[in-house]
Structure formats: C-alpha cells, structure tokens
PLY file of the C-alpha trace (Angstrom):
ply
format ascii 1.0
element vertex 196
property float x
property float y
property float z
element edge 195
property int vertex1
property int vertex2
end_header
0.00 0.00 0.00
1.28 3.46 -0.70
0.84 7.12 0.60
1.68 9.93 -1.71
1.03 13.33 -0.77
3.42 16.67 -1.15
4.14 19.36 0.88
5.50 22.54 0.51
8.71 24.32 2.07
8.17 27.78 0.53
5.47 28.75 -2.21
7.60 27.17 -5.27
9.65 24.49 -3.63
8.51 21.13 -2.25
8.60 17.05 -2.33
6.51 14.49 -3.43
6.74 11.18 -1.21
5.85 8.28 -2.03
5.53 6.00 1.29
4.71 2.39 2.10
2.31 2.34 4.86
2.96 -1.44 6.06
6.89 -1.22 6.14
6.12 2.80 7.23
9.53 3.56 4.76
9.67 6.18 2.21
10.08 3.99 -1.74
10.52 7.60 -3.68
10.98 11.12 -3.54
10.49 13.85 -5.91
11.88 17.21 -5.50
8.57 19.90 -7.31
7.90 23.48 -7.89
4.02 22.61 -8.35
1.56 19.68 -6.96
-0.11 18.54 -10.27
-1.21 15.00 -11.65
2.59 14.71 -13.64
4.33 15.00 -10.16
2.85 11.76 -9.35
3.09 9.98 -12.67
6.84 10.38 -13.10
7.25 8.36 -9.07
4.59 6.12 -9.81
6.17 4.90 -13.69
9.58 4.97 -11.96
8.51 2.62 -8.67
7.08 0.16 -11.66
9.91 -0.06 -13.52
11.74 -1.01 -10.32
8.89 -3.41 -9.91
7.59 -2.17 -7.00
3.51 -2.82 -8.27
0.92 -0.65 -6.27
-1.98 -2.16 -4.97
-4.27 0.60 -3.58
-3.16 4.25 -2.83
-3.85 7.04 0.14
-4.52 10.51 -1.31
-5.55 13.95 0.08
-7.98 14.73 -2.42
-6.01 17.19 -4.34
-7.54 17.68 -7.99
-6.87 15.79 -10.78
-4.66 13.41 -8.99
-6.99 10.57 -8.71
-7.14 9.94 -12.21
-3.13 8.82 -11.75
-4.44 5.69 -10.38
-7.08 5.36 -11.88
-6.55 1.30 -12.29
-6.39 0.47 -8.51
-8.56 1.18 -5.17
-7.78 5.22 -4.15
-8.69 5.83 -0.78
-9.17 10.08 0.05
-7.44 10.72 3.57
-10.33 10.72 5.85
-9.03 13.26 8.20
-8.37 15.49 5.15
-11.52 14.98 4.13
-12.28 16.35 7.56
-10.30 19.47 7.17
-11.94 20.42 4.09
-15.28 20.73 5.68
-14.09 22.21 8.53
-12.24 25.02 6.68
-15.54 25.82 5.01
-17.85 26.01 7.85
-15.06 27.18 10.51
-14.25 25.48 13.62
-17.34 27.08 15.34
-20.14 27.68 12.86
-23.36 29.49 13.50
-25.39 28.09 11.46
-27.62 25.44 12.71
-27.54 23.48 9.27
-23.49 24.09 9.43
-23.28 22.68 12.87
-25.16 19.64 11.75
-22.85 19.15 8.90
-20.25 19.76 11.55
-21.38 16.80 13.86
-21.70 14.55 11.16
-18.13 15.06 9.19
-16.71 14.36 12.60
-18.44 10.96 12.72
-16.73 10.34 9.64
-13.68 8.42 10.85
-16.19 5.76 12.69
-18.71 5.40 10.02
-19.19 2.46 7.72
-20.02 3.95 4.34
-23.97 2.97 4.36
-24.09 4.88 7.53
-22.69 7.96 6.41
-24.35 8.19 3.27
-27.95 7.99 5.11
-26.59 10.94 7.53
-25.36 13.13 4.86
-28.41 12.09 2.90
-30.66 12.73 5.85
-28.82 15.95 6.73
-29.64 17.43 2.74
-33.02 16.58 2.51
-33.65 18.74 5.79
-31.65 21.47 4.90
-31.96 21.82 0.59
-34.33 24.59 0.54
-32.50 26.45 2.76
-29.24 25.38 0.54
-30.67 27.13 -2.72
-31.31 30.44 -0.97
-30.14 33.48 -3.35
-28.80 36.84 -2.20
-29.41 38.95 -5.02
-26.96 42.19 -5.51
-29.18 45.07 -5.80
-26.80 47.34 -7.82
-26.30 44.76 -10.79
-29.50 42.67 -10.27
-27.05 39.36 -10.06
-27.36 36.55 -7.58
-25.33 34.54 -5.66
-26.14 31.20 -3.00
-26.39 32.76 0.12
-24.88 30.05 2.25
-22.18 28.89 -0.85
-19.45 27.98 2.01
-21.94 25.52 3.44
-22.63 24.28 0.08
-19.20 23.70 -1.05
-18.66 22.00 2.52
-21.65 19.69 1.20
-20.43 19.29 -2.41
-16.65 18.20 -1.12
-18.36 15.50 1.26
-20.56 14.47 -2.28
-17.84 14.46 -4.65
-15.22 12.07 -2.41
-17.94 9.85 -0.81
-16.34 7.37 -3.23
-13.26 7.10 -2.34
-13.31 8.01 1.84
-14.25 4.15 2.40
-12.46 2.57 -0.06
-10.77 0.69 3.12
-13.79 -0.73 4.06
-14.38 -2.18 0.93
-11.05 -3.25 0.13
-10.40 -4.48 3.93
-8.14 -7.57 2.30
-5.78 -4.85 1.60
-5.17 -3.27 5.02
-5.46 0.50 3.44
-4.87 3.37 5.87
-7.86 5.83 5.66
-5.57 8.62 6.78
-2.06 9.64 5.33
-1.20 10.82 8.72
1.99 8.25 8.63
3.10 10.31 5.43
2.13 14.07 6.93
4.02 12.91 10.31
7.43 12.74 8.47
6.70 15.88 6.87
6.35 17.46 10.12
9.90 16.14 10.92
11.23 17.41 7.33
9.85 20.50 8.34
11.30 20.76 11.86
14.78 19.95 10.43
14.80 22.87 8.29
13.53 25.04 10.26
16.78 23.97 12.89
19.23 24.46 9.94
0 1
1 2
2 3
3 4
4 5
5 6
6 7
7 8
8 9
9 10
10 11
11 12
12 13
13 14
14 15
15 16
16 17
17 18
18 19
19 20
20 21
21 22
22 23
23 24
24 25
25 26
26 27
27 28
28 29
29 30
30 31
31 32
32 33
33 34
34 35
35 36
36 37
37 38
38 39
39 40
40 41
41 42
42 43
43 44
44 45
45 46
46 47
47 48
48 49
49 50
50 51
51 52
52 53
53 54
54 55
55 56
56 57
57 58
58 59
59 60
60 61
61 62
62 63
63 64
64 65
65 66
66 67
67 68
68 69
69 70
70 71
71 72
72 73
73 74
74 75
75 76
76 77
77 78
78 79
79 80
80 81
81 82
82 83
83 84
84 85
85 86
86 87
87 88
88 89
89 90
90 91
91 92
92 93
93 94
94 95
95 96
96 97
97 98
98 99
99 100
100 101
101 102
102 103
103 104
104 105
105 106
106 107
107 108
108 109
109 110
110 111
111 112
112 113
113 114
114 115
115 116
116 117
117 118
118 119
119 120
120 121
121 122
122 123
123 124
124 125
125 126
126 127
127 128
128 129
129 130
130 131
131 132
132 133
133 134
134 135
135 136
136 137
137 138
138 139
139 140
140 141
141 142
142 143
143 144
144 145
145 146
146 147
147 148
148 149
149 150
150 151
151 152
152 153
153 154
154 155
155 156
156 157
157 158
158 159
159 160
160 161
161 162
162 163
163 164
164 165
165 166
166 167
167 168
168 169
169 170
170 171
171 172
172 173
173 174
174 175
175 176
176 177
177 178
178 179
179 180
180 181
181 182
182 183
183 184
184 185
185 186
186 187
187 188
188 189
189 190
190 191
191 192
192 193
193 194
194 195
C-alpha cells in the first residue's frame, strides 16, 4: 500500500513522497515546484519499472490526482476529508444546518459507508431549501447562494464519498484511511529545516 502526498517548504519548492504504509519507509521522492497530476506519474512509472507494483493508494484529495491511479482502489485521507469541511464552515459555525454538517463530518472516521451516506443524505433533505437560498446584488440585479461555504462544505463531502471508504471495501488490503503516517514525516522534514 502506498501514501503519496506533497508538501510545501516555501510557495515554489517542495517534495513528493511516495511511502509504504505497512513497512512505514519512504520507496521515492520527488523534488517539485508545483503539486499537479505529472508529479505523481513520473514516481509512480519509476517505482514500476523497479517493480515495485501498487496495490491501492492514500490521497488527500487534491484535484486531478486521482485519475493517476485510476486502475487500482484510491482511498481520500479521511481526516483530510475532515479538514476540508471544517475550513468551510469554521471550527465554530453558527449556522444550525453548518453545525449539523459539523457533527456529522466528525463521525466520519467511525462510520461504515452505508451509515454515512444515510446521515449526509438525511442531513440534505432537511436542509436543501435552505441550501438554494439566493442573495441577489441590488446594484447589478445578479445573484449569488447565500450560504455557498456551506454548500461547497456539502459538495466536497458528495464528490469524495467514493473514495473516503475505499478501506472498508477493500479491507483484504489493510489501506490506511488517513495519510497521517506520510504528513508525520513531513512534520519532521519540516522541523529539520527550520533547525538548519
């Protein structure tokens, strides 16, 4: 099983790490100016050639990345996944409907798929009219979603329920559902060149 993610050290400069999550060792690193869907290809074609053959994969739900592995199980980084949501509705949000969506992203790491799917599903069918509420600007007569942070919260959640229990049903391939193994070390990187 791998973990690839990249991180950053200034705006322009970063690494792309591939990492096995049973043997918790790092099988290739990639030095990048930009995180796009080539910066994975190049470590993923170069790990085959050594014959190193991945069997599932741990992403953070970056765009267009996915579609790199697009031939075995991707699993999106539940507590990412978490993160997301959070980032859109804030770590306090006043909304009742964003609170709800709150409580229930936070179930996510417990949930079996079926059960999360009937929460979120639950959750929209309360809360849809109230999700296609317009603000119209009364100076050029256009309109926007009033609550569009709440909605992109929702759409995220939509758009990777796919892949954020691909470890359940894969479960004869021991997948992480976090790529906190892979973020720890880059706390470490970090630290280390921060000292130096």
């Amino acid at each position: 099983m791998a973990i690839a993610d990249t991180t950053f050290f200034t705006r322009s400069y970063g690494i792309t790490i591939f990492r096995d999550s049973c043997q918790k060792r790092n099988l290739i690193w990639k030095e990048v100016h930009s995180e796009t869907p080539g910066q994975y290809m190049q470590p993923r074609n170069e790990l085959e050639l050594k014959g190193i053959v991945l069997k599932a994969v741990v992403l953070d739900g970056k765009r267009g990345i996915r579609q790199v592995f697009s031939d075995i199980p991707v699993q999106m980084c539940q507590f990412h996944q978490v993160a997301i949501v959070i980032l859109y509705l804030t770590r306090r949000p006043q909304l009742e409907a964003s609170k709800e969506l709150k409580q229930i992203v936070l179930q996510l790491i417990r949930s079996t798929e079926h059960d999360f799917k009937d929460l979120l599903n639950i959750w929209h069918f309360k809360w849809k009219d109230f999700l296609k509420e317009r603000t119209v600007n009364p100076f050029t007569n256009r309109w926007h979603y009033t609550h569009k942070r709440l909605k992109s919260a929702h759409r995220s959640l939509k758009t990777n329920l796919p892949y954020l229990f691909t470890c359940q049903k894969y479960s004869e391939l021991n997948i992480p559902n976090t790529c906190n193994s892979l973020d720890g070390s880059f706390t470490t990187l970090k630290n280390l060149l921060r000292n130096h």
